[in-house]
N, C-alpha and C positions, 0 to 999 in steps of 0.2 A: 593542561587542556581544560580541564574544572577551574575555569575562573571565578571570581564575583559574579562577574557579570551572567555567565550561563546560569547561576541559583538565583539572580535577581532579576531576573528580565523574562517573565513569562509570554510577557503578550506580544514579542518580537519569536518566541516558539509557537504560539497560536499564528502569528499572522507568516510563518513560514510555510507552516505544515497546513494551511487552508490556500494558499495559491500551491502547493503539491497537489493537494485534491483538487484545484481546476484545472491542472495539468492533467492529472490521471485521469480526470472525465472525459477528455478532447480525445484520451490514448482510445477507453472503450470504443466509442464513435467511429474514431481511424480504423481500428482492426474490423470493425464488423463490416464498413464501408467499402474496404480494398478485398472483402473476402470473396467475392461471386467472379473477382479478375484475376486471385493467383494463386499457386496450392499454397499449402500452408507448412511444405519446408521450406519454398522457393520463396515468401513471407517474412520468416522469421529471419534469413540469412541477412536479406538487404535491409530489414528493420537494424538489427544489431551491427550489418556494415555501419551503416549511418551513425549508427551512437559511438561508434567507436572512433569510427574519424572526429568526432566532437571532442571526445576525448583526451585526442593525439593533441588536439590544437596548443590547452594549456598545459600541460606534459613538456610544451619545449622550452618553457620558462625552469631553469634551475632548481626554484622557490618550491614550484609547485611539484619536480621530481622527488624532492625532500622528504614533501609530505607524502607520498606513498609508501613509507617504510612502514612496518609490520613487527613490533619487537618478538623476538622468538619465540618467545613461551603462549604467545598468541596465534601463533603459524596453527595451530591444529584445529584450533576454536575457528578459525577465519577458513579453514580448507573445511570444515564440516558446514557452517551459515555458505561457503560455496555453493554445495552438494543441493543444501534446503532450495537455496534462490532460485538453481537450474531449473529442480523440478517442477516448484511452485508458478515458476513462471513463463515454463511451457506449458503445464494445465490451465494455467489463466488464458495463455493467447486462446488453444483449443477450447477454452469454456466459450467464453463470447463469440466463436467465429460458431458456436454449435446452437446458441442461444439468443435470447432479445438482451440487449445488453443493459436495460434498465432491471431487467431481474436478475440477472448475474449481479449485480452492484449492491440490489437488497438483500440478495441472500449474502453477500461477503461481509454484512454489517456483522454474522455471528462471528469473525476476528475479534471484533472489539469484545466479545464476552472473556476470551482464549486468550488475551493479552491481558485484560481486568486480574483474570485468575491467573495469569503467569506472575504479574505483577506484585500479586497480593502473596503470593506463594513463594518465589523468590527472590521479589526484591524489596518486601516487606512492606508494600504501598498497603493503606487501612482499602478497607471495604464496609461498605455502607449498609444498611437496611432498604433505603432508596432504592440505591442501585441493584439489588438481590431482586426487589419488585421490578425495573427496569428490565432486568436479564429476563424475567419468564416472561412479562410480556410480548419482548422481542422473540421467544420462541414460539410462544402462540403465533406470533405473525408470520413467522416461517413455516410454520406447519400449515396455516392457514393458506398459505404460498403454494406450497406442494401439495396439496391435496388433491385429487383427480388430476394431477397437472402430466400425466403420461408417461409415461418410460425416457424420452429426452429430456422431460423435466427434470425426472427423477436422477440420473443420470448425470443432470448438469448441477444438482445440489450435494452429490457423493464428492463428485471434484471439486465442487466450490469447498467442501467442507476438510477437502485435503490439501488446497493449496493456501486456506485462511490457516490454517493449525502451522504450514510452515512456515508462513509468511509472521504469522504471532511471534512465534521462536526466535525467527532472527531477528523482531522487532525487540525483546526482551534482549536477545545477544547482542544487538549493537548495543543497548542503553547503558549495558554492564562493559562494554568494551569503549567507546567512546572517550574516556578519560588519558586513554593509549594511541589512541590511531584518528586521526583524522580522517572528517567526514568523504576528505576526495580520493578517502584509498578506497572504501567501500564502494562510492560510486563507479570509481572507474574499474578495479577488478571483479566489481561486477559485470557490470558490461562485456569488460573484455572477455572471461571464460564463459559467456552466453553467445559472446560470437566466434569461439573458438567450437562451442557445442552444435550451434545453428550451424556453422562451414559445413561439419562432419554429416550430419543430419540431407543439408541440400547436396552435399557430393555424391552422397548414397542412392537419394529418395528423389532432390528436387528437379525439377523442371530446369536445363538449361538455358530456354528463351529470356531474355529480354521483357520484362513488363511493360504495361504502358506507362506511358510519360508521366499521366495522370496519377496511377498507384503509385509512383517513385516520390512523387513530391508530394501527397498525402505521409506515405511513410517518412520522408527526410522530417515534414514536420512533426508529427507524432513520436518520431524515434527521440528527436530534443526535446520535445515536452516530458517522454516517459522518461527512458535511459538517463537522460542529463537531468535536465531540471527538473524534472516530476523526484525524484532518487536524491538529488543532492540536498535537495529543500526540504522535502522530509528529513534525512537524517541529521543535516543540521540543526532543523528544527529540535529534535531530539535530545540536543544539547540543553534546552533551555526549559521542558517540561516534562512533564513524567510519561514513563511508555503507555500507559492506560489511558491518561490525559489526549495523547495524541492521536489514540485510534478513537475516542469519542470523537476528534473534530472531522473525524470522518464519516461521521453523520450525516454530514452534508453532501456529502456525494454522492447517494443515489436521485437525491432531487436534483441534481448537476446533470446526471448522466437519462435521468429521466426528461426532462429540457428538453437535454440536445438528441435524444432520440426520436421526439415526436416531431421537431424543428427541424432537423437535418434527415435523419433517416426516416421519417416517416412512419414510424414502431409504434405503436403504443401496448403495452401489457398489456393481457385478460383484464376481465372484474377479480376474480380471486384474486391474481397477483398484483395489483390496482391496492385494492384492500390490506389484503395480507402485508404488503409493503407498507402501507401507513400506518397499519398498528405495530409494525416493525419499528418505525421510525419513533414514535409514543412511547417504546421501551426506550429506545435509545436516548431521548430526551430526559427522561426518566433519571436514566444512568449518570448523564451527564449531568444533571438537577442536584443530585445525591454526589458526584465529587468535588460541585461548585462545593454545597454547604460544606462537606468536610472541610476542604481547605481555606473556607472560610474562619471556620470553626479552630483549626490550628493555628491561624494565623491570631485570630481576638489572643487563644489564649498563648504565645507567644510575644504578645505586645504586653498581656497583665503581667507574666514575668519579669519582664523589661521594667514594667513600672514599678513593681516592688521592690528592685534593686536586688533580685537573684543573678 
């Protein structure tokens, strides 16, 4: 699965894992948009209908059945990143459907700290000086964020801070699994046990009306951008640059989701959370500044090796 080609071709994992993030930008937008037309187990069911039937589609090619196998000794690792995905990703729909979805997106930038340091922890990626200045700025700008910002605020940055920790985790566990399992097993058994979770959930709680026309087709698209192609492009991606690497390109997606919030939804954040977000972003930059040079840095001296004839 570790070919050449995945250690030699970095900017084909950059330009993966940045059409993932304009995918997941379009997802915020969609959940907050359909949220005033339908509860939010009757939501989650026909979002993960939809991704799943996408799923089924290449599932009936042979090829691609193949690729969904799981070697054994991986089964417990792959049934725990299950467990993470569920929760993480039903605190995410309920974060956004609770909040502006442009500040949901900057507080999730503190993932990229949580995977820096998972990173650096255990999968022995260096860590910068840059990036250490980078990381506290971005928490000044969070706190800067949350400050007098209310009890829903407060609230909506508890669970952003629970669903970035497990989403970090399984971003580390894939990177370390990836060499074993192909990227369309993650995708697709993800999906599938979120809509196996979501059935259970709307059987119980949800609403059995019929949505309107209008919500079904905002979510059929938003379910393909998130579930399928937001999910596969990412972990693909992941094939070809480091786990830390990949959550900085996600930098850019609270300026994606801030766009399309003031354009389509009509939102725009406070001044605090205005601000607080863009000194957010200054760390992030920062971070991302500090693993350019390293890997620049490994690469000079990787090439004077070469030239000495070691």
């Amino acid at each position: 699965m570790a070919s050449s080609e995945t250690r030699d071709n970095p900017i084909k994992g950059y330009c993966l894992i940045l059409l993932a993030n304009v995918c997941f930008s379009i997802v915020y937008l969609v959940i907050k948009d359909v949220k005033p037309r339908m509860q939010f187990e009757q939501f989650v069911f026909y979002w993960f209908l939809c991704g799943s039937v996408y799923y089924l589609v290449p599932m009936i090619k042979a090829e691609e059945i193949r690729m969904l196998r799981i070697p054994r000794h991986l089964v417990p690792v792959s049934v725990l990143m299950g467990v993470f995905e569920i929760v993480a990703t039903l605190l995410f729909f309920f974060t956004i459907r609770l909040m502006n979805p442009a500040v949901v997106s900057f507080y999730s930038n503190v993932s990229i700290v949580m995977t820096i340091a998972m990173g650096v922890a255990f999968l022995r990626e260096r860590f910068t000086r840059l990036e250490a200045i980078g990381g506290v700025i971005l928490g000044a700008g969070i706190i800067l964020m949350t400050y007098k910002g209310g009890q829903t605020l407060l609230l909506g940055f508890v669970l952003i801070m629970m669903f970035s920790l497990l989403f970090s985790i399984n971003t580390v566990l894939m990177k370390v699994t990836l060499k074993e399992i192909h990227p369309i097993a993650f995708s697709t058994y993800r999906t599938f046990i979120l809509f196996m979770v979501a059935t259970a959930l709307f059987l119980l709680k949800g609403h059995k009306t019929i949505p309107q026309l209008s919500a079904l087709v905002e979510i059929a698209i938003g379910s393909f951008l998130g579930p399928f192609a937001g999910v596969f492009l990412q972990v693909t991606g992941l094939q070809y640059v480091e786990a830390s690497k990949a959550s900085l390109i996600g930098a850019t997606r609270p300026l994606m989701v801030l766009a399309g919030c003031i354009v389509w939804l009509g939102q725009i954040p406070g001044i605090a959370q205005s601000i607080g977000g863009g000194i957010a972003l200054v760390g992030i930059e920062l971070m991302l500044w500090g693993k350019f040079r390293l890997s620049r840095h490994e690469t000079d001296t990787a090439n004077r090796g070469k030239g000495t004839g070691r």
